[in-house]
C-alpha positions in Angstrom: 1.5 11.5 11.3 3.2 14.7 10.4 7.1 15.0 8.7 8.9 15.5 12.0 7.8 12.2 13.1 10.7 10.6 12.0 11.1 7.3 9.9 7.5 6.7 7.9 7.1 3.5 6.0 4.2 3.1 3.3 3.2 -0.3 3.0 0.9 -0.8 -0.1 -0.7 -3.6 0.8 -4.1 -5.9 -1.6 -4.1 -8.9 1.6 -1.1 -11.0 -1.0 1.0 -13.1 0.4 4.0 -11.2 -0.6 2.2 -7.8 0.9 1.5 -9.9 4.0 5.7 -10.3 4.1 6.4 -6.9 3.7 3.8 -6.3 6.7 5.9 -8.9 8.7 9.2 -7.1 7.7 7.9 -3.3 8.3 7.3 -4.5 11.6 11.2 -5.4 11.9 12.3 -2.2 10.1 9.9 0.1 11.8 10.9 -1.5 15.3 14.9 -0.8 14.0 14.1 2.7 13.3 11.9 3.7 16.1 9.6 4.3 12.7 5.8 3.9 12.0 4.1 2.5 9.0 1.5 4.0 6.8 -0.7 1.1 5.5 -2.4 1.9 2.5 -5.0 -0.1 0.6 -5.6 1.2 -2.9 -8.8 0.4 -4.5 -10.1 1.3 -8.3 -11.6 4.7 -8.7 -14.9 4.5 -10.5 -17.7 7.6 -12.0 -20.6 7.6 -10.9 -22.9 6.2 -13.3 -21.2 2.6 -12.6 -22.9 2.3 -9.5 -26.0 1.9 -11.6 -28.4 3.2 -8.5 -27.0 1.3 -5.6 -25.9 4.8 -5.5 -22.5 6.7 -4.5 -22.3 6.4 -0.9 -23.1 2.9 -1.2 -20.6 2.2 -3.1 -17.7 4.3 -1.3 -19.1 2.3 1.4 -18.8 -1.3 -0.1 -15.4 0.1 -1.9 -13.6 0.8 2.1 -14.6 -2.7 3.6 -13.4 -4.3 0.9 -10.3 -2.3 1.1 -10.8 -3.2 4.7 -11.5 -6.8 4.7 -8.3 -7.3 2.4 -6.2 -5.8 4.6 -7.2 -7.3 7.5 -4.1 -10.0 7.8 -1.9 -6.9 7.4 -3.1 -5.2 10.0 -3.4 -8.1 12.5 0.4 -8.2 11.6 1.5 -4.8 12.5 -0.7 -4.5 16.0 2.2 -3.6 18.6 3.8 -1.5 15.8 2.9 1.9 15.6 0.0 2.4 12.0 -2.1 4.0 10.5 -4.5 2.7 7.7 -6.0 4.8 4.9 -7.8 3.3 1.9 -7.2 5.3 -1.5 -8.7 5.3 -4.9 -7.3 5.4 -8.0 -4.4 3.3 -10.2 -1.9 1.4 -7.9 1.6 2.6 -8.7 0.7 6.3 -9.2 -1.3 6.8 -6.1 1.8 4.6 -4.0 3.7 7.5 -5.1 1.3 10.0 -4.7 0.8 9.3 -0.9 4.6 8.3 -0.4 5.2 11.9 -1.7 2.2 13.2 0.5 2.5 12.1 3.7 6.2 12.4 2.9 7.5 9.1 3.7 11.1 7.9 4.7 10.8 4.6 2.5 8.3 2.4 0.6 8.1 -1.3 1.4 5.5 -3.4 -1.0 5.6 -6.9 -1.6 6.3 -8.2 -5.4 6.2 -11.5 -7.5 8.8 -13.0 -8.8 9.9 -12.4 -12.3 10.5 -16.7 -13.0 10.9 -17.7 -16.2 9.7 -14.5 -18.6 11.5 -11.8 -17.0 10.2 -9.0 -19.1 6.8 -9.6 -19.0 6.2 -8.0 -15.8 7.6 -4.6 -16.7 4.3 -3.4 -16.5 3.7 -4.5 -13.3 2.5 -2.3 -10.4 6.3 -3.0 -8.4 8.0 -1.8 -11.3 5.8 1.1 -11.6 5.9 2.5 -8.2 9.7 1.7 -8.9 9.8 4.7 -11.1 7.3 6.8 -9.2 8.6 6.9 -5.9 11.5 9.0 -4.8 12.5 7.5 -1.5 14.3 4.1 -0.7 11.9 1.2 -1.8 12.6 -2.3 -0.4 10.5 -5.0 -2.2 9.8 -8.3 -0.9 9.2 -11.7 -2.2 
């Protein structure tokens, strides 16, 4: 997927219920726009010496089918909709905005939980984050 493709959407997606939503909708919104969507599965980054001798391709190994695996109702949503998948490392909101910002996407669509009762307790949270980090249209879905 290059810039000149057109309309890209980055779906963050951890196999939630509310990331399984935004799938369903980036399929609407990607058919509307003639777009595609960029899945991305971000999992934690870790050094080397916590894969206490399993060793390091193991563990990049285990890391992508579980990125895989979490996915997988996400991706069974979008076949017929033009995607790609890519599995990253690192802490959620900065690397959504690192790849939106990378692969220079149109829009970011990622599903969120509610706020309910204690509204500012979720500031912190990885939606409100990426909120700040990305620079394109961000839709989020409940």
């Amino acid at each position: 997927m290059t810039e000149t493709d057109g309309t890209l959407i980055l779906l963050p997606v951890d196999g939630s219920e509310t990331s399984l939503r935004a799938a369903e909708y980036c399929v609407w919104f990607a058919r509307a726009t003639g777009g595609r969507v960029l899945a991305l599965n971000v999992q934690p980054a870790f050094e080397n010496w916590q894969t206490h001798g399993i060793g390091h391709d193991v563990a990049i190994k285990h890391r992508q089918e579980l990125a895989r695996s979490s996915c997988a109702k996400a991706l069974e949503i979008l076949a017929g909709t033009p995607h790609e998948f890519i599995e990253a490392e690192g802490e959620p909101a900065e690397t959504i905005g690192r790849i939106s910002a990378e692969k220079n996407c149109t829009h970011v669509v990622m599903g969120t939980r509610g706020l309910g009762k204690v509204s500012g307790v979720l500031m912190g949270s990885v939606a409100m984050k990426a909120f700040h980090l990305v620079n394109v249209p961000i839709t989020f879905v409940r």
